[in-house]
N, C-alpha and C positions, 0 to 999 in steps of 0.2 A: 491475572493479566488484565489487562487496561486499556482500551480502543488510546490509538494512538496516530492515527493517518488513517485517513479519506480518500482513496486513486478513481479520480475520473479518465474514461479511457473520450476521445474523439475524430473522427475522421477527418474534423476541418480544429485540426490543435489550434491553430492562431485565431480562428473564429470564437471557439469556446474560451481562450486566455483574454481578446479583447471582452466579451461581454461579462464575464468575471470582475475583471477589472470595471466597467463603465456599472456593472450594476450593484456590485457589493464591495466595494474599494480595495477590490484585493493587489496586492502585486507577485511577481514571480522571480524567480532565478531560473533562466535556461539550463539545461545538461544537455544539450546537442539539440539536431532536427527534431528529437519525438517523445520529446519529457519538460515538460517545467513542475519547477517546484511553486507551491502554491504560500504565501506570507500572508501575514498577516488575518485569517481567517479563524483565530480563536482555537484549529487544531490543525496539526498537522496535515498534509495534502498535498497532491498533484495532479498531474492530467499530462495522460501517455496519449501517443497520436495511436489508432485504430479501430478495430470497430466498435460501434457503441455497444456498452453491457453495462448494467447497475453497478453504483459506485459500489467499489472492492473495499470492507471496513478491513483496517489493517490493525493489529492486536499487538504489543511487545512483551517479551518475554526476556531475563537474563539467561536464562536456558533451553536453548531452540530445540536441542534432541529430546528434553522431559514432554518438553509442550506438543513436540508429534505426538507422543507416546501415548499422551494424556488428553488429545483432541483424537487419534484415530483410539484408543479404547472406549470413548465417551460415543464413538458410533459413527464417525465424520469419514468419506471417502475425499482422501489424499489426491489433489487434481496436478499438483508439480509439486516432487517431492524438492529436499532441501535446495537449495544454489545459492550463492553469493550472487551481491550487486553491486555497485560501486557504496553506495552507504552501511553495508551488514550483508546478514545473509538472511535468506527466508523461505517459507511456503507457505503452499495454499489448499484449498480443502474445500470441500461442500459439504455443508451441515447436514443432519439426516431432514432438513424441510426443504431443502433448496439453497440454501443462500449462501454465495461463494464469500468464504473471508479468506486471512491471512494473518501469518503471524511473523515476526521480525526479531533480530537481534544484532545490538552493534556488533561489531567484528568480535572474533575470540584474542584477550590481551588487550582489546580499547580499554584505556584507564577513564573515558568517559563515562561508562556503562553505570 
C-alpha cells in the first residue's frame, strides 16, 4: 500500500481553503458545506469542516477486506470499521503508537482501479 491522500479536518473550512490557496497555490473542488477536494498539491488531499485533529494519512489498497485483516493482525485498533463514501469505500485505525491513518478503495467493479 502507498500514502495516497492527506485529510485535513477545520472548524473555520473556508478560512483553512483561503490560506491554502494564498500560501501554497493550491486550488479546490467543493463537495457540499463540509469537504473540499484539495488540487494541485503534488498528493492527493482534502479538508473536511470539524474539529481539528492531525492530518489523517490515507493509504490505497485494491483490496479493502485483505488490508483490514492485515493492518488489524499487524496490531492496529480498528476506530471505523469499513463504509462507503461518495469516492470508494474505507476505514480507519490507530496504529499501536498512536497515529490515526486510513486506508481506501475505489468502488467494487470501478474499471478505474
Amino acid at each position: 500500500m502507498k500514502i495516497d491522500y492527506i485529510e485535513f479536518t477545520s472548524p473555520t473550512l473556508e478560512e483553512t481553503e483561503a490560506f491554502f490557496g494564498q500560501a501554497f497555490g493550491w486550488s479546490f473542488v467543493e463537495y457540499g458545506p463540509n469537504y473540499r477536494d484539495i488540487r494541485q498539491a503534488g498528493t492527493g488531499g482534502g479538508i473536511e469542516r470539524g474539529e481539528h485533529r492531525a492530518p489523517l494519512v490515507v493509504l490505497k489498497t485494491d483490496d479493502l477486506e485483505a488490508a483490514l485483516e492485515t493492518v488489524r493482525a499487524a496490531g492496529a485498533e480498528i476506530t471505523k470499521d469499513i463504509f462507503d463514501f461518495p469516492g470508494g469505500r474505507r476505514f480507519e485505525f490507530r496504529e499501536p503508537g498512536g497515529t490515526m491513518m486510513a486506508v481506501w478503495a475505489e468502488p467494487e467493479g470501478d474499471a478505474s482501479a
